[in-house]
MARLO-611092 format. One record per residue (C-alpha): x, y, z; residue in one letter. Coordinates in pm, 1 decimal. Each point is the difference from the previous one (the first is absolute). Layout:
BEGIN
       east      north         up   r
          X          Y          Z   A
...
//
This chain:
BEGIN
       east      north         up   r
     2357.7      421.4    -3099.6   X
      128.8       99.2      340.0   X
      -73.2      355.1      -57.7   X
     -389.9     -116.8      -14.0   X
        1.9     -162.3      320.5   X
      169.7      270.0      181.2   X
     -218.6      268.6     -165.3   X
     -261.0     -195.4      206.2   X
     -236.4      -28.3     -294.5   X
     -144.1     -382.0       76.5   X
     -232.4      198.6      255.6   X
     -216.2      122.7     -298.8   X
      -99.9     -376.0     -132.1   X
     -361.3       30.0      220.4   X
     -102.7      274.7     -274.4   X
     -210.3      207.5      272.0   X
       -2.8      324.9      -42.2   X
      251.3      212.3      210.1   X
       39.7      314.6      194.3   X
      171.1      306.0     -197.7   X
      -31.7      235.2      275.9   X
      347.3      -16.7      131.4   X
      146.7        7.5     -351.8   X
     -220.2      330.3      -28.3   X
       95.3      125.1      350.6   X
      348.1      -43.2       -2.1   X
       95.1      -77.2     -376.2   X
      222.7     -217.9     -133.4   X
      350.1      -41.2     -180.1   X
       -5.2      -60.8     -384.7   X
      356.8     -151.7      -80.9   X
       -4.5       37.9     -449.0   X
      311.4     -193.4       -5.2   X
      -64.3     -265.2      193.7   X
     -371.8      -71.3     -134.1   X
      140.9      -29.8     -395.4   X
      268.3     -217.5      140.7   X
     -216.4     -246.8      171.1   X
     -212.9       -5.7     -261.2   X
      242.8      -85.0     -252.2   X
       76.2     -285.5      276.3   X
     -341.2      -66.8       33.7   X
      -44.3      -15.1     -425.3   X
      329.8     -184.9      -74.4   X
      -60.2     -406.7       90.1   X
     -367.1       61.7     -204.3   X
      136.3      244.0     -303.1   X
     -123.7     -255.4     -238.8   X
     -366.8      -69.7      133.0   X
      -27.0      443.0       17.8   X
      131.2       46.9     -372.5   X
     -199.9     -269.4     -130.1   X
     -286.3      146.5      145.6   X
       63.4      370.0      -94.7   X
       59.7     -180.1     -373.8   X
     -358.2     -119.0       55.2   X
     -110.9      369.6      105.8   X
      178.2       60.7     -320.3   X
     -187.8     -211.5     -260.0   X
     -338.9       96.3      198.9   X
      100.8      363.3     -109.3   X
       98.6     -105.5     -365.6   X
     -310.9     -196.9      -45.7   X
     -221.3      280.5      110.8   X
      188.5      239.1     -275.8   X
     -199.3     -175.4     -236.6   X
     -310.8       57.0       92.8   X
     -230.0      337.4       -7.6   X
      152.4      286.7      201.1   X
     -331.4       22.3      200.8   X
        4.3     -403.7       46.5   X
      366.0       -5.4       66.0   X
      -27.7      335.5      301.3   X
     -299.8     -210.0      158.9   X
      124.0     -319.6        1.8   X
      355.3      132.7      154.9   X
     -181.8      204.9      259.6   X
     -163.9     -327.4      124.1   X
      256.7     -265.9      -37.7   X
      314.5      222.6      109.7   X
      -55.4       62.7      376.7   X
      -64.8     -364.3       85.9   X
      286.4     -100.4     -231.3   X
      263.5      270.2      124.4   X
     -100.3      -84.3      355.3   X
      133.0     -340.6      -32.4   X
      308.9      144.3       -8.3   X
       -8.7      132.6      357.4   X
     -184.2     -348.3      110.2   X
      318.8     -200.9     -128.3   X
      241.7      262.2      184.1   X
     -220.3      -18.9      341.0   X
        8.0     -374.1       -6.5   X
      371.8      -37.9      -82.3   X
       37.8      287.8      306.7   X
     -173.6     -263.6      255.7   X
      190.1     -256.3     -148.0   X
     -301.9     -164.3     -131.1   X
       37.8     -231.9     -350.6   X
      -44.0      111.1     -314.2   X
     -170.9     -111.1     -307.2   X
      -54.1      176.6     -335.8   X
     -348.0      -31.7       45.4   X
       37.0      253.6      323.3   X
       29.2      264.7     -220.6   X
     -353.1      -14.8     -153.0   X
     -174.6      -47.3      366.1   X
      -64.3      428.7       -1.3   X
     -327.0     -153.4     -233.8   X
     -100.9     -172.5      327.3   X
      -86.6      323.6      116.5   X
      -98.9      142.0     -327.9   X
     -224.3      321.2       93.4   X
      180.8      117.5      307.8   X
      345.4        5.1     -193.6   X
     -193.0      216.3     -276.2   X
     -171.5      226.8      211.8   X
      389.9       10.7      217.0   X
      165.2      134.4     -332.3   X
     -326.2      167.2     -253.5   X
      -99.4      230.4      330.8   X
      341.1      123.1      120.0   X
      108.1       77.1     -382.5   X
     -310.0      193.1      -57.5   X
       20.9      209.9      314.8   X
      377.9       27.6     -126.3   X
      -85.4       83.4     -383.3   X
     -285.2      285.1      218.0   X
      292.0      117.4      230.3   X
      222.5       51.0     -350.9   X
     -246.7      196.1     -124.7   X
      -64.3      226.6      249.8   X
      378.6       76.7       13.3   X
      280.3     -240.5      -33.2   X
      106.5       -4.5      377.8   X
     -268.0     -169.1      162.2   X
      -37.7     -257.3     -303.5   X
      385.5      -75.0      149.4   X
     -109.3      -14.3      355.8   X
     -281.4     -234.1      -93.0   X
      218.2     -219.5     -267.1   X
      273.1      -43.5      296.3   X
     -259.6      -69.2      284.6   X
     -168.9     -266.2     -171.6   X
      303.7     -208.4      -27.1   X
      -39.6     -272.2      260.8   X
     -374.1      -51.5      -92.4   X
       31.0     -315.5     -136.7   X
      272.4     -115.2      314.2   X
     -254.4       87.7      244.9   X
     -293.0     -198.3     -176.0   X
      247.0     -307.0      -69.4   X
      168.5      -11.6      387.0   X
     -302.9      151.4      172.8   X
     -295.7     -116.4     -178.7   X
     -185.5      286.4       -9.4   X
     -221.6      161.3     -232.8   X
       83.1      229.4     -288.3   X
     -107.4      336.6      210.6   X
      187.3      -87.3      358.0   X
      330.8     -124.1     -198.1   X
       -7.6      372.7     -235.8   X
      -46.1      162.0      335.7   X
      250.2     -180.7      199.6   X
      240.7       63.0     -265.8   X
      -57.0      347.7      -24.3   X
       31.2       53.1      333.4   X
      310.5     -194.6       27.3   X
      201.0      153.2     -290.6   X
      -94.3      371.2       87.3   X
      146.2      -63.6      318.9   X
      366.7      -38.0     -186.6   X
     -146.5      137.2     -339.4   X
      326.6      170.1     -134.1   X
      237.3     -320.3       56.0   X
     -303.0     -225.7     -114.2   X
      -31.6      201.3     -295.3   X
      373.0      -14.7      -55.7   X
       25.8     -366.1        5.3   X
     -328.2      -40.7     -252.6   X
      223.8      285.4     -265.4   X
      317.7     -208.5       43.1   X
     -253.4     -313.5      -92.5   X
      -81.8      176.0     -264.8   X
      284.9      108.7     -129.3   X
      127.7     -384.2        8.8   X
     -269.5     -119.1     -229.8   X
       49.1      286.5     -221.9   X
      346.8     -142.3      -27.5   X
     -123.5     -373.8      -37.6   X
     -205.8      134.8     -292.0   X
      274.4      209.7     -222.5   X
      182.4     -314.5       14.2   X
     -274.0     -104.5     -289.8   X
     -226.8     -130.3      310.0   X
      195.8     -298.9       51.5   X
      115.9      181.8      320.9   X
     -359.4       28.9      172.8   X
        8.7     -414.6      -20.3   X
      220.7       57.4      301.8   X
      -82.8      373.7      117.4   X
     -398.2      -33.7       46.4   X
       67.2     -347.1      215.5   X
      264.0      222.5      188.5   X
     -279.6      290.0       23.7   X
     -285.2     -176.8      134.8   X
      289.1     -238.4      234.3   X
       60.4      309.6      152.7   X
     -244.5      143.9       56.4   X
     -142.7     -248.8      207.4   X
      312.0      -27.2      171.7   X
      -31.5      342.9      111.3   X
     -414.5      -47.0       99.3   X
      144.9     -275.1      225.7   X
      295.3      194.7      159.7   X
     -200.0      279.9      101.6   X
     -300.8     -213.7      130.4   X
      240.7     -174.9      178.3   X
      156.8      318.2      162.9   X
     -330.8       56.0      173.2   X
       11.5     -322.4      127.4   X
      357.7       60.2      199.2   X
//
């Protein structure tokens, strides 16, 4: 984990929030490569503990196909940004090094509302912005994307993180947006491979991601 310590990352463990100004002012580099392959390094030693968890995800998914349509579309709206942002807490803790239990990845329910306000407000100004015409439905889909890094590493609320994220991303939208459609186009993969694939490619996803929140945070820190 070398490349953590050198990426200067340990700074970020007091959770206050931070500055973005410089990372507005003078941008920032986004490196694709090198964020999926740290975040395969980052996913590899705790493959297991992600799969079994997207399994989990899974069965929560299979469970809910049984019940009413209405039921089913309420109860996933709740239950699914908490549960999804566990993800990105296992990958931030792993990033400062941090241990690990299984049980991490259910802590996005200790901060229940703000994680469902972080994901049902952004995807309904996105689902408003794809309705008005497909571009800014885009923009607002690819802004969004650190939302839930800037609430777990920052600790702020649902409105600062969608802002600071939308600042941040526009800044470098085009490579941003690049890196989410190659993302993309991995789990797309992961799923034609009769969804066994996205055991390993929505770990690698979220792994990434957060490895790329961090590197650029970090940048504005050098």
């Amino acid at each position: 984990m070398d490349w953590v310590v050198s990426c200067g990352v340990g700074a970020m463990r007091t959770r206050r929030p931070r500055d973005i100004t410089p990372l507005l002012s003078y941008g920032y580099r986004v490196n694709i490569g090198e964020y999926l392959g740290r975040g395969w390094d980052l996913l590899q030693p705790k493959l297991g503990i992600f799969a079994g968890y997207v399994l989990v995800l899974f069965g929560i998914g299979l469970a809910l196909s049984f019940v009413p349509s209405v039921v089913r579309l309420i109860v996933n709206t709740i239950i699914s940004p908490p549960l999804y942002a566990g993800l990105f807490i296992v990958a931030h803790k792993l990033i400062l090094e941090e241990p690990v239990e299984f049980g991490d990845f259910f802590k996005g329910f200790e901060k229940f509302g703000v994680f469902l306000a972080a994901v049902l407000v952004p995807s309904l100004l996105t689902f408003l912005g794809t309705l008005l015409c497909i571009i800014p439905g885009i923009y607002l889909g690819t802004a969004y994307s650190f939302t839930l890094l800037f609430i777990i590493d920052q600790g702020l609320g649902f409105w600062p993180a969608m802002e600071n994220s939308r600042k941040l991303v526009t800044r470098k939208f085009f490579p941003m947006f690049g890196f989410l459609l190659l993302l993309g186009l991995i789990n797309l993969g992961g799923a034609i491979l009769c969804g066994l694939g996205l055991l390993l490619t929505v770990p690698l996803t979220y792994c990434a991601m957060t490895v790329a929140y961090m590197d650029i945070m970090n940048q504005g820190a050098s």
